[in-house]
PyMOL commands that place a pseudoatom at each C-alpha (Angstrom):
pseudoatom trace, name=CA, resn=UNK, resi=1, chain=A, elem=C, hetatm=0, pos=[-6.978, -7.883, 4.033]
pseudoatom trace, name=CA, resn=UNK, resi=2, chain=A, elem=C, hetatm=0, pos=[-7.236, -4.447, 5.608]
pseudoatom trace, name=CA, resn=UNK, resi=3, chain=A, elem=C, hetatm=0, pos=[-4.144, -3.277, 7.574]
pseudoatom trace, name=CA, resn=UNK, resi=4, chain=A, elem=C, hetatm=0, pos=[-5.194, -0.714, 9.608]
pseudoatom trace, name=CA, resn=UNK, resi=5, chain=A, elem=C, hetatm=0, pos=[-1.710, -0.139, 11.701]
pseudoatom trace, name=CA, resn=UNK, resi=6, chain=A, elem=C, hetatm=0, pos=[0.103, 2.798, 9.873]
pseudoatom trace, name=CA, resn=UNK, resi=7, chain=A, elem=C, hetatm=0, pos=[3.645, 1.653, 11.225]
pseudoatom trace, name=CA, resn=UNK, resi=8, chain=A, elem=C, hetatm=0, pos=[2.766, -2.164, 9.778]
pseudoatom trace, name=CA, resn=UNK, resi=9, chain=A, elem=C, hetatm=0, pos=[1.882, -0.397, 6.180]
pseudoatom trace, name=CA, resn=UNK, resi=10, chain=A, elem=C, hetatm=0, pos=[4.763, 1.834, 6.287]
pseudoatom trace, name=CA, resn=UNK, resi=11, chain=A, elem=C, hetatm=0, pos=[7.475, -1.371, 6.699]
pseudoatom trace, name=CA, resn=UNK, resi=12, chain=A, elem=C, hetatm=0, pos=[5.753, -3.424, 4.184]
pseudoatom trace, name=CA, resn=UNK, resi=13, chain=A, elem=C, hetatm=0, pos=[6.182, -0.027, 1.733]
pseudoatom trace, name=CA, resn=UNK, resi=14, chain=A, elem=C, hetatm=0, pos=[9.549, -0.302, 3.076]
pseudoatom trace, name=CA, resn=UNK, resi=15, chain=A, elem=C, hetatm=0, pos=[9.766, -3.215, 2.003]
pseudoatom trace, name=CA, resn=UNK, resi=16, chain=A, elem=C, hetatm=0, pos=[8.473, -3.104, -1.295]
pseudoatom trace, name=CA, resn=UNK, resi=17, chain=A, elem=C, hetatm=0, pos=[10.837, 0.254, -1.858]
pseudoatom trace, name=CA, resn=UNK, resi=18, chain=A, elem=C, hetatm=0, pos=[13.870, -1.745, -0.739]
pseudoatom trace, name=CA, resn=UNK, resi=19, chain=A, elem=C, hetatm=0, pos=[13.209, -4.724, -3.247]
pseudoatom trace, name=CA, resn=UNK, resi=20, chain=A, elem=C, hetatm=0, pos=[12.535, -2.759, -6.045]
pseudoatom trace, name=CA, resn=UNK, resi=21, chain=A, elem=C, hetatm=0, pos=[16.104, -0.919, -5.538]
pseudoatom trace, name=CA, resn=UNK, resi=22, chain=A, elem=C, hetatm=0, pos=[17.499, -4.335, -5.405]
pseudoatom trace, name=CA, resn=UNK, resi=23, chain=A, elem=C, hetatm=0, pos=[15.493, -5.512, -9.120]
pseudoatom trace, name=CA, resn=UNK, resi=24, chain=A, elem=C, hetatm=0, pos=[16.701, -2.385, -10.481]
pseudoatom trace, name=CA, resn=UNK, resi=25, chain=A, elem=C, hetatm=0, pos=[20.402, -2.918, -9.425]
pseudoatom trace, name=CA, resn=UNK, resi=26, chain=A, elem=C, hetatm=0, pos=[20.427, -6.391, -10.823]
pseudoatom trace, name=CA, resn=UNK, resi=27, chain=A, elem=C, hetatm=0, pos=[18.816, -5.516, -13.707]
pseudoatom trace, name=CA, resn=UNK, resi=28, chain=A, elem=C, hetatm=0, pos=[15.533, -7.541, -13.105]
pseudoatom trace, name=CA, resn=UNK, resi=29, chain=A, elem=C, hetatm=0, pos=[13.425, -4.330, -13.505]
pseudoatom trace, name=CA, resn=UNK, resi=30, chain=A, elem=C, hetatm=0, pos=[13.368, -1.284, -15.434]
pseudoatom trace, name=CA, resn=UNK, resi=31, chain=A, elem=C, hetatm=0, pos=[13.422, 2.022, -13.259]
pseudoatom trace, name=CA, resn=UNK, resi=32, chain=A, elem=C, hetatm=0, pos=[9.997, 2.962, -14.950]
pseudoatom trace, name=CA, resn=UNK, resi=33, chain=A, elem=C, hetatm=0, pos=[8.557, -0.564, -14.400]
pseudoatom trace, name=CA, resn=UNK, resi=34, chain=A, elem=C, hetatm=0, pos=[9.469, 0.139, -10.626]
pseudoatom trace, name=CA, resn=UNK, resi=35, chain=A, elem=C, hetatm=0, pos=[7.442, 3.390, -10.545]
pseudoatom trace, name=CA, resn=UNK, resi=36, chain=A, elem=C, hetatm=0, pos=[4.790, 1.506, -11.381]
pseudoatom trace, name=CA, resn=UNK, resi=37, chain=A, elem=C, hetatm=0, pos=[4.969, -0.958, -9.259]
pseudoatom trace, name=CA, resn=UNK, resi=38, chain=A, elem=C, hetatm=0, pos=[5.423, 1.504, -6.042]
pseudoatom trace, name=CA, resn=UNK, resi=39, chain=A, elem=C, hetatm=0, pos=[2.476, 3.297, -7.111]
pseudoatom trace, name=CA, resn=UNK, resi=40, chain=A, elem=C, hetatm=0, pos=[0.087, 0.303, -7.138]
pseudoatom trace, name=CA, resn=UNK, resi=41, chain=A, elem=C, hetatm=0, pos=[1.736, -0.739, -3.632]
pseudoatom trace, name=CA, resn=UNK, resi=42, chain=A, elem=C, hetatm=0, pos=[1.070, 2.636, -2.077]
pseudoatom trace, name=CA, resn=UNK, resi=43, chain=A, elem=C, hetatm=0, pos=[-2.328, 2.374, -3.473]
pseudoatom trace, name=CA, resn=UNK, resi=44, chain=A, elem=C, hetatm=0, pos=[-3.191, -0.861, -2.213]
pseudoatom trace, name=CA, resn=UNK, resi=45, chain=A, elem=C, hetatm=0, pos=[-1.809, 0.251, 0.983]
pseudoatom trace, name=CA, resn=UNK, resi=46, chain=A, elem=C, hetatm=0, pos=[-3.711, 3.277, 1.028]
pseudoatom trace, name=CA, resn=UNK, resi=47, chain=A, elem=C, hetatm=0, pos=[-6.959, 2.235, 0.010]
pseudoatom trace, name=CA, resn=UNK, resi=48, chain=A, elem=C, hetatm=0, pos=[-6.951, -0.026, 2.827]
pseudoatom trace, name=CA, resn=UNK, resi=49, chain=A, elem=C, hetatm=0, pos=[-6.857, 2.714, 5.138]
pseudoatom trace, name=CA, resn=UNK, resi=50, chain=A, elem=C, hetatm=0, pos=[-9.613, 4.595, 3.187]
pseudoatom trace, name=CA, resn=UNK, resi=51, chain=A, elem=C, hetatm=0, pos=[-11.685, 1.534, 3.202]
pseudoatom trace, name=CA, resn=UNK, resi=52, chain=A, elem=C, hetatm=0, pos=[-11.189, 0.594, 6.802]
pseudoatom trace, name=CA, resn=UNK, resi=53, chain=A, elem=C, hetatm=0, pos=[-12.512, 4.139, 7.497]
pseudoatom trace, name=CA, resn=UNK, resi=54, chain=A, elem=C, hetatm=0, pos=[-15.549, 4.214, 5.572]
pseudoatom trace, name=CA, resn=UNK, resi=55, chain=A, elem=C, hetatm=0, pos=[-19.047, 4.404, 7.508]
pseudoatom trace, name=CA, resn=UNK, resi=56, chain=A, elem=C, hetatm=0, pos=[-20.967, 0.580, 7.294]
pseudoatom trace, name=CA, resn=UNK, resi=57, chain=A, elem=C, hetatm=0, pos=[-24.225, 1.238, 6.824]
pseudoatom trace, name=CA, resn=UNK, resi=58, chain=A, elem=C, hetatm=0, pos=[-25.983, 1.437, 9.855]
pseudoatom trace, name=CA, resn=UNK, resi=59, chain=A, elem=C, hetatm=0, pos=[-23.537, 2.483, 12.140]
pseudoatom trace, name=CA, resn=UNK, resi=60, chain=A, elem=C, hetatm=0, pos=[-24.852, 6.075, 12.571]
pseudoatom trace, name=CA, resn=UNK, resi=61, chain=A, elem=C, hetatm=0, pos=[-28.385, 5.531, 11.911]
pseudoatom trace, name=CA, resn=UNK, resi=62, chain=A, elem=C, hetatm=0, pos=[-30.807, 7.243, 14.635]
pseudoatom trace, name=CA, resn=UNK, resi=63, chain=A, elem=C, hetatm=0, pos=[-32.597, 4.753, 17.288]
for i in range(1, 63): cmd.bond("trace and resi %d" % i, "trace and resi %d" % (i + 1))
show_as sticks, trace
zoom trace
């Protein structure tokens, strides 16, 4: 799944930032297992946009 809209990765990070506040208030998480997990979201979200931008072979082969 590649999202390539930045304003549709941005609210699901928003999402993700809000719940992990929420874990960490009740306890669920620790504030260093939330770090953690924000990192690997922004890096799934990120990636997508790197891989959605990479060049498929062929594209900008001469005719």
């Amino acid at each position: 799944m590649i999202i390539k809209d930045p304003a549709i990765r941005a609210w699901i990070y928003g999402i993700f930032a809000a719940g992990a506040a929420v874990a960490v208030v009740y306890g669920l998480v620790t504030n260093e297992q939330v770090t953690v997990w924000l990192a690997l979201v922004a890096a799934v979200l990120g990636n997508g946009l790197a891989l959605a931008n990479v060049d498929k072979p062929g594209k900008h082969e001469a005719e």
